[in-house]
C-alpha positions, 0 to 999 in steps of 0.5 A, a space after each residue: 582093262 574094261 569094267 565090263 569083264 568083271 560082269 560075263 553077262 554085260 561083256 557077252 552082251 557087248 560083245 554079242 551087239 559089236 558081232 551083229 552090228 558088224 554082220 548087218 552091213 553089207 557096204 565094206 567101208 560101213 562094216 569097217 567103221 562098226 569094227 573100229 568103233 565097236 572094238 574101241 569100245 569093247 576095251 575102253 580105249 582112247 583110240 581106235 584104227 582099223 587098216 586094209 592095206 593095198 598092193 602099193 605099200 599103203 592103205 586103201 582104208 584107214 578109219 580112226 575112232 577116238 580123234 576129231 575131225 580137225 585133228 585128223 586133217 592136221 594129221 596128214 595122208 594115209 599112213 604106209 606099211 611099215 614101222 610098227 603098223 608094218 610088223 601087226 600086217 605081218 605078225 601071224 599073232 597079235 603084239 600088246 605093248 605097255 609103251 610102244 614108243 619103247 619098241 625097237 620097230 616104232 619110228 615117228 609120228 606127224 606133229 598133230 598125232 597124240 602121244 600114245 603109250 599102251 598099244 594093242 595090235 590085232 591081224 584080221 585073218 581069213 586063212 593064210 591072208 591078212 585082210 587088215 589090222 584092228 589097232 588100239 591105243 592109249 593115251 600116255 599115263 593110261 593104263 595097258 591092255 591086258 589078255 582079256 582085251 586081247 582075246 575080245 578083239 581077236 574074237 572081233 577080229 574073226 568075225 569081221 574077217 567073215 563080214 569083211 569077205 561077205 561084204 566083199 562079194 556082196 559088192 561085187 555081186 553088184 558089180 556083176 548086176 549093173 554089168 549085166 543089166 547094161 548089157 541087158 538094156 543095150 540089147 533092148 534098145 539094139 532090138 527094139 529102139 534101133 531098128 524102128 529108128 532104122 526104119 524110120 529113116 528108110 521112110 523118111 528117104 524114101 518120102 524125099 525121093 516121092 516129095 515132087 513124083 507122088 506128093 500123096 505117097 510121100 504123105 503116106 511114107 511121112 505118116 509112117 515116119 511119124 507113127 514110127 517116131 512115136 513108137 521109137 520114143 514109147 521104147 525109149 522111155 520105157 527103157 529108160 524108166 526102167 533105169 531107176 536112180 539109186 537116190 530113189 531106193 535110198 531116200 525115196 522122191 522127196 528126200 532125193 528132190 530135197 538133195 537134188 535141190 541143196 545140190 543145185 543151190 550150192 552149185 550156181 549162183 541162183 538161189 534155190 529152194 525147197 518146201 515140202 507143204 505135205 507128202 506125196 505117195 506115188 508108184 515106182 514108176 511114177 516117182 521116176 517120171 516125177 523126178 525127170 520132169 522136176 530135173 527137166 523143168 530145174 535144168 531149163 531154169 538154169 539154162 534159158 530163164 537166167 533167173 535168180 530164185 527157183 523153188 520147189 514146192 511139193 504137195 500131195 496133189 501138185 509140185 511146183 516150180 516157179 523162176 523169176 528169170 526171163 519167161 517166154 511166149 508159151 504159144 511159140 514154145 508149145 509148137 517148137 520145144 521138145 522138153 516142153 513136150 516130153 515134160 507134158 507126156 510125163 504128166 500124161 503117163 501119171 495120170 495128171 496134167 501139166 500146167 504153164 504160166 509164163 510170159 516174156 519177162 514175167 517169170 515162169 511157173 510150172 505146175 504138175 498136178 498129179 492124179 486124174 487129169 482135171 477139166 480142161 474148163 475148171 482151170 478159170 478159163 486159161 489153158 496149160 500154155 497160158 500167161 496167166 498164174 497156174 492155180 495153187 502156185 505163184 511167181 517168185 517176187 519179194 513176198 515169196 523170197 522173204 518166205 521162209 518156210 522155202 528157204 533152201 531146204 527144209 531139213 539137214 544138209 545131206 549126210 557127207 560121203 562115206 570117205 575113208 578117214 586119211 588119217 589115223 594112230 599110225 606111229 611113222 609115215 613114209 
């Protein structure tokens, strides 16, 4: 039916393109959307669907090439295996049909479902078991699909059987992976974070029991629970580091700040934005700590601050989080708060320094500066924990929020998840 099979070197072309598109992913719903739009476009049809059935009488995937978005939610559910779909799951060779209305097996389709005549109906088969089918159609008035088309996509057909099984393994395998690796960091913490913590707490009893017989003692055994402290946070954290977000590999820190940051704003009433001044080159490892102090400071802005604006500005040599919520007495919190805390060891472990400025009322700015710790005495005479502005930051006011080089993101919204269509040419629903 295609132009293309009047030029052997431009089919072999398309044909050699559709194969390696499909062989290069290794996700199954990835390797089942380059089938559907490669098959579509080998022939020329108006529309495309490929279907992997489940053990219900139904489809665990069903993806369409060829009917809008709108289209396809009007459509309605995933289609069943019955009716003509039913007969191409169960036929061991391909069905070609001028009309398929005409047949005995077709039944109905929804309301919104185009009117399609040709139909060409293709089994992916490895061995004896059908793993999907690819499905073809026309529009009514468009002309048939002839042999030519139907060998093309059962040589498509038998290379996505091979990419679907790999794609398969592929994922189990990583299935497998993150199983052991559970089982692997929780022998590490039984090992190593537990039995500190266990004798940590031996220490503190028996400190209790010396606190009013030997007070110095009891002051040896808590230098001991503090040393034993320090040592079960260090395993933990570096457990933890270890435990790399996937959004790290994919997008690398700044995209996964960007999305966290959309993620966040579309989430709370707050406003919540984000502006990447220049990029920022760090280790593996000292992108994880980044990522948890950012998400650390964000969650305690949403939690105590009762702001109404955040941002977050990204620098080569700084990041920085600024709310106009209520602050806080640093001095107070320096001495009592955990999270400041941890956030501060964070900065250590890259080699930077955090800075804090806040005051009741006033907002909060937190600042991370990144690279070799600064003098302590160039900070124009305020220290982390002071009330005054960090340098190179600034509240959030009314200048600030009329910026709009911050305004809720500096790129696209995130890509929608990769969701199987619920829809599809599918001619009769159950």
């Amino acid at each position: 039916m295609t132009a293309s099979h009047s030029d052997p070197a431009s089919l072999l072309h398309e044909v050699s393109a559709a194969v390696g598109a499909i062989t290069r992913h290794l996700s199954v719903h990835q390797v089942l959307e380059v089938i559907v739009s490669s098959a579509r476009r080998l022939v020329g049809a108006d529309y495309a669907a490929i279907g992997i059935p489940d053990d219900e009488g139904g489809f665990a995937e069903f993806i369409t090439d060829g009917i809008g978005e709108e289209q396809r939610l009007e459509i309605g559910p995933l289609p069943r295996q019955h009716g003509m779909l039913a007969a191409i799951l169960h036929e061991s060779e391909p069905i070609r049909l001028d009309d398929l209305r005409r047949d005995p097996r077709f039944r109905w389709w929804p309301k919104a479902h185009p009117t399609m005549a040709a139909l060409l109906g293709v089994p992916i088969r490895d061995g004896d078991r059908t793993l999907g089918i690819v499905v073809l159609t026309n529009d009514l008035g468009k002309p048939g699909f002839d042999e030519a088309d139907t060998d093309l996509i059962e040589l498509l057909a038998s290379h996505a059987a091979i990419a679907i099984t790999n794609a398969r393994l592929y994922e189990r395998s990583r299935e497998l992976t993150v199983v052991e690796e559970r089982n692997r960091l929780a022998r590490e913490l039984h090992d190593a974070v537990m039995q500190r913590l266990f004798s940590l707490r031996l220490s503190a009893r028996a400190a209790c029991k010396l606190v009013t017989i030997d007070p110095a003692a009891a002051a040896t055994r808590l230098e001991e629970v503090e040393t034993l402290a320090a040592e079960a946070i260090a395993e933990l954290r570096a457990v933890i580091v270890e435990l790399r977000p996937a959004e790290l590999d994919l997008h690398g820190l700044v995209e996964t700040l960007r999305r966290h940051v959309i993620l966040l704003d579309r989430l709370h009433d707050i406003d919540v934005r984000f502006e990447l001044r220049s990029p920022v080159d760090l280790s593996r490892d000292g992108e994880v700590e980044v990522l948890r102090l950012v998400q650390e400071a964000l969650g305690n802005a949403f939690r105590h601050a009762r702001a109404r604006n955040v941002a977050v500005t990204v620098e080569t040599e700084q990041i920085t989080i600024a709310d106009d919520g209520d602050g806080f007495d640093a001095d107070e919190a320096a001495t009592r708060g955990l999270g400041l805390l941890s956030m501060r060891e964070r900065a250590a472990a890259l080699g930077g320094e955090l800075h804090l400025a806040t005051a009741p009322g006033e907002g909060t700015v937190v600042t991370l500066r990144l690279g070799e710790p600064e003098d302590a005495d160039a900070d124009s005479g305020s220290g982390p924990d002071s009330g005054g502005d960090a340098a190179g930051s600034g509240r959030i006011g009314a200048a600030d929020s009329a910026d709009s080089g911050a305004a809720s993101g500096t790129g696209a919204d995130p890509e929608p998840t990769d969701e199987p269509t619920h829809t599809g040419e599918e001619p009769e629903r159950a």
